[in-house]
C-alpha positions as CSV (number, residue, x, y, z in Angstrom):
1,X,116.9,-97.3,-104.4
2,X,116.0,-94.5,-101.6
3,X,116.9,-97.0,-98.7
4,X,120.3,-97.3,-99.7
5,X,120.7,-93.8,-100.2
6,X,119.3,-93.5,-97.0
7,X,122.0,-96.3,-95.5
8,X,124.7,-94.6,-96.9
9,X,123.7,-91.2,-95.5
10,X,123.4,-92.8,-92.6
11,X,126.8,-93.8,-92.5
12,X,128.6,-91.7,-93.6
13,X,127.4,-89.8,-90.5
14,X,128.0,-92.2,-88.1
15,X,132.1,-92.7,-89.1
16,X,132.5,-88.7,-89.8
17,X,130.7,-88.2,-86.3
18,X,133.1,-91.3,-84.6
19,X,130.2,-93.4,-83.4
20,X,130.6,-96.9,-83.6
21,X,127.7,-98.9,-85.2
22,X,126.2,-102.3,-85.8
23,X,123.7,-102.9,-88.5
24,X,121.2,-105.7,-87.0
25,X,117.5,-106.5,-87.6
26,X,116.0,-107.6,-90.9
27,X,118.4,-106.0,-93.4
28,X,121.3,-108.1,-91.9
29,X,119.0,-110.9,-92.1
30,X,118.4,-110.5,-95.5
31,X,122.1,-110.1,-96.4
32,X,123.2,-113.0,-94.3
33,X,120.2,-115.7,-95.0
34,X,117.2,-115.0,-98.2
35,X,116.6,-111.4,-98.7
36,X,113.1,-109.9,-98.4
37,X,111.6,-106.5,-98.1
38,X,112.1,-104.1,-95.3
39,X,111.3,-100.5,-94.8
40,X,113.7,-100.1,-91.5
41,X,117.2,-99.9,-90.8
42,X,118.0,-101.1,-87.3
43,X,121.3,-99.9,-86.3
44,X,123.6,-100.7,-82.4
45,X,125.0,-97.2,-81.6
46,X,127.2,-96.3,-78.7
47,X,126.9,-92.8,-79.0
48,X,129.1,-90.4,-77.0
49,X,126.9,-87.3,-75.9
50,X,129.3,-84.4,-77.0
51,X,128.3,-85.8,-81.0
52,X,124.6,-85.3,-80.7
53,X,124.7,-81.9,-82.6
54,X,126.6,-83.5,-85.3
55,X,124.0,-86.4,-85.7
56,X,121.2,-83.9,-86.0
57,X,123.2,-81.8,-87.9
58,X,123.7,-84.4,-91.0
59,X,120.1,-84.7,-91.0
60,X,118.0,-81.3,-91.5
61,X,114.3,-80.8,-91.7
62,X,112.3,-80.8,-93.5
63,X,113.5,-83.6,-95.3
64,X,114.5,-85.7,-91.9
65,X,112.6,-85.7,-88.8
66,X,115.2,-86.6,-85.7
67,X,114.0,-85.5,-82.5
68,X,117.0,-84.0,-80.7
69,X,115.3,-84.4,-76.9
70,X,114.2,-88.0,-78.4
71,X,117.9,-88.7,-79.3
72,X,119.4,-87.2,-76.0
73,X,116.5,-89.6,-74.2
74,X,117.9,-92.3,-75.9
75,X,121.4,-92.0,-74.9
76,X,120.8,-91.4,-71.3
77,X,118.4,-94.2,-70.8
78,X,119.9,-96.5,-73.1
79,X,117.1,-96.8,-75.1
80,X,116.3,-96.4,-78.8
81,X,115.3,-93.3,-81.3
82,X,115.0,-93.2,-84.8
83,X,115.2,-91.2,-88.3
84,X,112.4,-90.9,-90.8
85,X,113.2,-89.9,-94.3
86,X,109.7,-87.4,-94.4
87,X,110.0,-88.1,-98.5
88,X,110.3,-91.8,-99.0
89,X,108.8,-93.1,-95.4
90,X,112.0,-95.0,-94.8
91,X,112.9,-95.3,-91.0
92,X,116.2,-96.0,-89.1
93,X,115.7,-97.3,-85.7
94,X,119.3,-96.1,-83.8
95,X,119.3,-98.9,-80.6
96,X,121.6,-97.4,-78.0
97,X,124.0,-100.0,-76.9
98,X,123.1,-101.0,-72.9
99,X,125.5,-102.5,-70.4
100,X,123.8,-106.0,-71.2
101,X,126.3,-108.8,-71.8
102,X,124.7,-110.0,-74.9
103,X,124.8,-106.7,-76.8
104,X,128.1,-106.3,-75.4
105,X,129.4,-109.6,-76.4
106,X,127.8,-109.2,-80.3
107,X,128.7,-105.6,-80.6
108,X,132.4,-106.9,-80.1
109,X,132.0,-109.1,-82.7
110,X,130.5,-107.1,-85.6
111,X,132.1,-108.1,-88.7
112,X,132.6,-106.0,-91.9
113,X,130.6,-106.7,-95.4
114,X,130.0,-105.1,-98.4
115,X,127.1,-104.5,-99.8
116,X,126.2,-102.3,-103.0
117,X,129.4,-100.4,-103.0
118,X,129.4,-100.3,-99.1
119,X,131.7,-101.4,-96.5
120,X,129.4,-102.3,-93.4
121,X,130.0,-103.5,-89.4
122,X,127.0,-105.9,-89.3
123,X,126.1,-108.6,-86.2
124,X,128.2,-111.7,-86.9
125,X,125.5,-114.2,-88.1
126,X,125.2,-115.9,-85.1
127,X,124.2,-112.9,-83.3
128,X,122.0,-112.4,-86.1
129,X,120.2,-115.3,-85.3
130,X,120.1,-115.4,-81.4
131,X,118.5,-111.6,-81.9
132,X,115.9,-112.6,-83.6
133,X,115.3,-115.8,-81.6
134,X,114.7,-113.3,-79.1
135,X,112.4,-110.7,-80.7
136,X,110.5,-114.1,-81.7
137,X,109.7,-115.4,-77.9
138,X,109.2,-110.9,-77.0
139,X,106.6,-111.5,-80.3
140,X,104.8,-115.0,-78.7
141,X,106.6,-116.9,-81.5
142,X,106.7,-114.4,-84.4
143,X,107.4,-116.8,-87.8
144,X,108.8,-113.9,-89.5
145,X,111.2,-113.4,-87.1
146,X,111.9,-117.4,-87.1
147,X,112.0,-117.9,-90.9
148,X,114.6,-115.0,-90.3
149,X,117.0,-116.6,-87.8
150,X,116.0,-119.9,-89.9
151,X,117.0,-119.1,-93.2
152,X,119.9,-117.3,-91.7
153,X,120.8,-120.4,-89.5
154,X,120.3,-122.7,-93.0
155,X,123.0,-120.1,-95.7
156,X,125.7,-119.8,-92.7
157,X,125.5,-123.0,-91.1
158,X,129.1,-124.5,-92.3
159,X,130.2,-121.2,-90.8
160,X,128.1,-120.9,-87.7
161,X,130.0,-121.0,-84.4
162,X,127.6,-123.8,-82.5
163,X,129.0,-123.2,-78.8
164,X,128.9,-119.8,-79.1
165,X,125.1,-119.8,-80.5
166,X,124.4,-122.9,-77.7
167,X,125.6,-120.6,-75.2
168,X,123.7,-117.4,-75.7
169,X,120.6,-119.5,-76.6
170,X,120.6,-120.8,-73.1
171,X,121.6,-117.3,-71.5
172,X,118.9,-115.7,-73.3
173,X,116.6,-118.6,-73.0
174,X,115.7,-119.2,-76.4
175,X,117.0,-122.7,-76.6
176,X,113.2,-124.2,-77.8
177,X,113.7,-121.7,-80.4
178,X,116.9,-122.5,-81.6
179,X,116.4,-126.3,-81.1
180,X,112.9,-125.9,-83.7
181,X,115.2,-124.1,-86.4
182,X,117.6,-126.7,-86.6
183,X,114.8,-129.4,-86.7
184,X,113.6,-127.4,-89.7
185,X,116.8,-126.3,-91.1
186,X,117.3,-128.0,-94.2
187,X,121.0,-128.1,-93.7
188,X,122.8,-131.3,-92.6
189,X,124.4,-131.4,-88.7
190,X,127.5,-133.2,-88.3
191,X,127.3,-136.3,-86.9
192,X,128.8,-136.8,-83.1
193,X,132.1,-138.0,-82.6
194,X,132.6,-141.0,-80.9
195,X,134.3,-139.4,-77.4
196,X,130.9,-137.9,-77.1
């Protein structure tokens, strides 16, 4: 399987180069609710600039493209860059972690998982799901990216924080969003108590 490869590689860079990391986006989606194809990798990096030669270092052309001005770019704006693997046409998308309280708040609560072999720092599943509430209302409603947070919201949801998820729903001002997955979740919600 070339993506894991990939995954690993990309790894194993990031902890020998001391960058912290996130895995988000589709694959964490896929571990977290029902899997389902994906040719990226998206990955929260907080990149210190002195590392940037080892980055590009771990990942030589021709095999690799990684644009070093694209990377340094990336870092100064807080922006993104990614990784192609030239041979198998997988992609890494590397997201630069901003001074946004959301990306703060669910870069602090990464959470490790394994998956084939590896030990990952993934978005805690609620983050999960708020991020791709979000790319859905940037996307006019993408149902890809709903299904996502949905089936997500549906395999986590005896272990989904609810204030936390109410919170940042409301913050980031998908709470129509998250109010139409739980209408289609096919999950039970507890019932109120009776203070409420």
């Amino acid at each position: 399987m070339p993506q894991q490869k990939l995954l690993e590689k990309v790894v194993r860079a990031l902890e020998e180069a001391a960058i912290p990391y996130m895995l988000t986006g589709s694959l964490v989606s896929s571990l977290q609710g029902e899997p389902r194809l994906t040719h990226d990798i998206d990955i929260v990096v907080s990149v210190p600039r002195g590392v940037v030669d080892k980055l590009l270092a771990a990942f030589p052309p021709p095999r690799y493209h990684l644009d070093e001005q694209s990377v340094r770019t990336a870092i100064k704006e807080k922006s993104m860059f990614n990784l192609i693997d030239v041979n198998e046409g997988d992609k890494v998308d590397f997201w630069i972690l901003t001074e946004e309280p959301f990306d703060q708040s669910r870069f602090s609560r990464r959470v490790v998982t394994e998956f084939l072999g590896l030990k990952l720092y993934v978005s805690a599943p609620e983050d999960t799901i708020l991020a791709k509430l979000r790319w859905a209302k940037l996307a006019g409603g993408s149902e890809k990216q709903m299904g996502d947070a949905l089936r997500v919201y549906e395999v986590q949801f005896d272990r989904l924080d609810r204030d936390y998820l109410a919170y940042w729903a409301g913050q980031l001002g998908v709470e129509d969003l998250l109010s139409e997955i739980k209408l289609r979740a096919a999950v039970q919600s507890p019932s109120p108590s009776k203070e409420e």
